[in-house]
N, C-alpha and C positions, 0 to 999 in steps of 0.2 A: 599633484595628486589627481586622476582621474578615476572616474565609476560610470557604470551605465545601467539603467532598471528598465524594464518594463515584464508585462505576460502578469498575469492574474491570477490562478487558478479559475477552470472553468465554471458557470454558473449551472449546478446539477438541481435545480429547483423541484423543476417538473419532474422530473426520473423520480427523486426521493420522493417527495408528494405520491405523486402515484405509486409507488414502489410500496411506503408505510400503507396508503390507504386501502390497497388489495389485500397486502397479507395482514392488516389489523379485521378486514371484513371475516377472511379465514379463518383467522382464528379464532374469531367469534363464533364463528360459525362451529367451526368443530370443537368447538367445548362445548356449544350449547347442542350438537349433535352425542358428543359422550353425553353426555348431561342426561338426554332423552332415552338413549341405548344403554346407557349404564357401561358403556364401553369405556375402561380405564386405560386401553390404549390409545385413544383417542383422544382422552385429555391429557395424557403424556407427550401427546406429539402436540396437542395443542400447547404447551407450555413452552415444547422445546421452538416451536415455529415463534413463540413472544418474544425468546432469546433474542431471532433474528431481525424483531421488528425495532427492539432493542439497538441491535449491532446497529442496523439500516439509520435508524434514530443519531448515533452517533457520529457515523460516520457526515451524515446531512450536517449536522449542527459544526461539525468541524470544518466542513465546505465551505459553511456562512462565513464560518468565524476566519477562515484565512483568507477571504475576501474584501476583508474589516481595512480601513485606512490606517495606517500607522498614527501613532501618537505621541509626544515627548517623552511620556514614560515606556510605550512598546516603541519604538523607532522601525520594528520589524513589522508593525500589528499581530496578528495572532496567526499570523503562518505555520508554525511549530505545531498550534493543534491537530494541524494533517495528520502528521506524523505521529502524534500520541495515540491521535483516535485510531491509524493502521496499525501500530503495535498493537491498543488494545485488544480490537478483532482480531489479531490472528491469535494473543491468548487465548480472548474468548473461545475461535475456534479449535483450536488444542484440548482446552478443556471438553469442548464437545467430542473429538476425537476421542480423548480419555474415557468418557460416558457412554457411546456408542459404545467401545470396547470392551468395557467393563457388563453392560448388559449382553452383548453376545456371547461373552465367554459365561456367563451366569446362563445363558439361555442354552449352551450349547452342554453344561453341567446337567441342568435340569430342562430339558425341552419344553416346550409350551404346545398348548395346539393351533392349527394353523388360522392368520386371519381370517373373520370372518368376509363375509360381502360389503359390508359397511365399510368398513376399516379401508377396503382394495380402494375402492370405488370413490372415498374420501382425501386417500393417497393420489389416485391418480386426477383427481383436482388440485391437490398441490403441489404435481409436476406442471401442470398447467403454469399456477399462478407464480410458483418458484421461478420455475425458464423463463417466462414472460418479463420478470421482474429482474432474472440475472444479463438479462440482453440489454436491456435500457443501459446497463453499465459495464457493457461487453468493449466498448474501443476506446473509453475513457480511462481502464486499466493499465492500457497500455506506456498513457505516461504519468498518472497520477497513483501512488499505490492505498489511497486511503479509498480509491474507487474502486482500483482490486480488491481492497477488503470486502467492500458492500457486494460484487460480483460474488468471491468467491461464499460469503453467506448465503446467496441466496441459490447461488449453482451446488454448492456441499446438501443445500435443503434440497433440492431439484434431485438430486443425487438417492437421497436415504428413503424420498417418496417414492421413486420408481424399484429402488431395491424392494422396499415392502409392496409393490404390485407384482414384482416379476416372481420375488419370493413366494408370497402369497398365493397366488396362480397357480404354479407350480407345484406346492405343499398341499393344495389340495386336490390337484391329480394325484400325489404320488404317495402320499404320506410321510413323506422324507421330515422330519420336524426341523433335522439339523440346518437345512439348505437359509431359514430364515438368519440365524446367528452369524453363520458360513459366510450366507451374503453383507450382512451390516459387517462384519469383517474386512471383508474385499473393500467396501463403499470408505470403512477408516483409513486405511493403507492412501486411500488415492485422493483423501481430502488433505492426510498429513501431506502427501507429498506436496501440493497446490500449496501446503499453507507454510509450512517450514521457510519456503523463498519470501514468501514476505512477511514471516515473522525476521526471519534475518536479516530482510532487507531495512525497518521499520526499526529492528534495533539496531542498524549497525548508521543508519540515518540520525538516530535518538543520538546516536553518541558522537553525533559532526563526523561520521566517517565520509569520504570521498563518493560522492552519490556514482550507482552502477551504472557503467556507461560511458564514464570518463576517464580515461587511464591518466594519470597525474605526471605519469612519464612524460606523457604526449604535449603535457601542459607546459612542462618545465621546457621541453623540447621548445618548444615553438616560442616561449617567450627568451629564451636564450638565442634563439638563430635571428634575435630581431636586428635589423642592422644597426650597431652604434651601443648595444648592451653587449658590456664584458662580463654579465654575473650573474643570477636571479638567485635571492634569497629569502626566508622568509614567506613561502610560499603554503599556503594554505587555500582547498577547496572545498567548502560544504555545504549543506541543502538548507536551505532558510525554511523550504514547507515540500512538501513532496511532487512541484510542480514549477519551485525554482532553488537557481544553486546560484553560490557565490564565491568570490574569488576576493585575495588578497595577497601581494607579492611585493615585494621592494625590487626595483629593477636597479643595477648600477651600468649609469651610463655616462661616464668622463667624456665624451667631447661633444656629442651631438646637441644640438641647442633646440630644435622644433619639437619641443617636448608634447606640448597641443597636439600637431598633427600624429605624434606619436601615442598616445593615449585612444585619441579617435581610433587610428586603427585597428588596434591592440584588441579595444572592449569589441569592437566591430567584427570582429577576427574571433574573438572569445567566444560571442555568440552563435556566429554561425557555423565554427569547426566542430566548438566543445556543448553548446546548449548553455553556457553560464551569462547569466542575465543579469549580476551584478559582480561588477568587477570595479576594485578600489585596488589602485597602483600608485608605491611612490616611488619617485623617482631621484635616485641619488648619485653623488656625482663621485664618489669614490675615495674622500678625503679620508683622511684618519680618525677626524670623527665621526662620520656617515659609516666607518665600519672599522672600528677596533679591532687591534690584533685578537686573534684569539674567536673571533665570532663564527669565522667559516667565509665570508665575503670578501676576503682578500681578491683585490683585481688585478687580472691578465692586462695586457695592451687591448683596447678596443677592438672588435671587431669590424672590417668595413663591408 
């Protein structure tokens, strides 16, 4: 039997740190600016901007947590948290999608009148602090999706602040009331689409699916063309946390004896074709009890 581990998920300390501590300042700030202006849109967006410090919050603490050493009773540590916390965000943000939507079509039934200066001028500080905050976790998304979660929070906020600038602006050149709801419309359509990928990705991870990226074909391929294996069975590949994957497969191999040097290469092989960082393989030799009729692992003649 061979395996091989390493890779960590990254240590997002600082990003999160600074990420919660800006937009917790924001949103103090703009509650306590409704607060003074009596502006009820402004403690609406202050709540929904807590959501996200919320989201930010979780996703941080899931960072720590799959960083955690394994223990007799987690043998994995708490890697899986990734992956809970990036489902939960892209519900979260679904439901935010659902709410944007919900108030544009109420807003586009009954019109409102347009932001005033406050409101613009308050928004266009939280495209500020939003962008600033979705950049810190702009290339860490690309291989961890609990980190796309925290991006796309903060790029969906980045998002609905400038729609209520560019709205805004515009609504009071023109008197269009509609273009406000119009716009938070356009702004849902394009946060759903961002966020539906890693909601599906996040559940389809939850459920041990074959993490994206590695075609399981490819996998069966290459441990079958290994020389000296007549058969691979038993094959299973899934994400331990949203930053490592792992592998487990019975190889049947009747004659060749350098089982060692065949494992080394194998896990060595696994990592750097397929990205999977822990790989447990047994190796079997083909007899009648190693694969019972009827299993599917019936063996060919060896390959040389």
């Amino acid at each position: 039997m061979g395996h091989a581990h390493n890779h960590s998920p990254v240590d997002y300390n600082r990003a999160f740190a600074l990420g919660v501590g800006l937009n917790t300042v924001f949103v103090v700030a703009e509650a306590g600016f409704g607060v003074a202006t009596g502006s009820l849109a402004l403690l609406a967006d202050a709540g929904h901007n807590l959501s996200d410090v919320l989201g930010l919050l979780l996703a941080w603490g899931a960072n720590w947590l799959a960083r955690q050493s394994p223990t007799r009773r987690r043998t994995y540590g708490w890697r899986r948290s990734s992956i809970l916390a990036a489902l939960l965000n892209a519900m979260l943000l679904l439901v935010a999608v659902g709410g944007i939507s919900w108030e544009a079509i109420r807003r586009l039934i009954a019109p409102e009148p347009a932001p005033g200066p406050a409101v613009i001028w308050v928004a266009a500080v939280g495209i500020i602090i939003n962008s600033g905050t979705a950049l810190l976790f702009l290339r860490g998304g690309e291989r961890d999706i609990n980190i796309r979660g925290a991006f796309l929070h903060m790029a969906a906020d980045a998002a609905v602040s400038l729609g209520v600038v560019v709205a805004g602006i515009l609504m009071q050149r023109t008197g269009w009331s509609w273009l406000d709801p119009a716009t938070s419309l356009v702004i849902a359509v394009v946060i759903l689409a961002g966020t539906w990928g890693l909601f599906r990705e996040s559940l389809n991870l939850a459920l041990d699916a074959v993490p994206a990226g590695i075609d399981p074909q490819a996998v069966d391929d290459y441990l079958s063309g290994l020389p000296g294996v007549a058969a691979v069975h038993d094959l299973h590949i899934w994400a331990l946390g949203t930053t490592e994957t792992a592998l487990t497969a019975h190889l049947v191999v009747p004659n060749r004896t350098d089982h060692d040097a065949l494992l080394a290469d194998l896990s060595h092989e696994l990592h750097d074709r397929f990205g999977i960082e822990h790989a447990t393989v047994q190796i079997e030799r083909g007899t009648s009890e190693a694969c019972p009729s009827g299993t599917g692992c019936e063996i060919p003649p060896a390959r040389q």
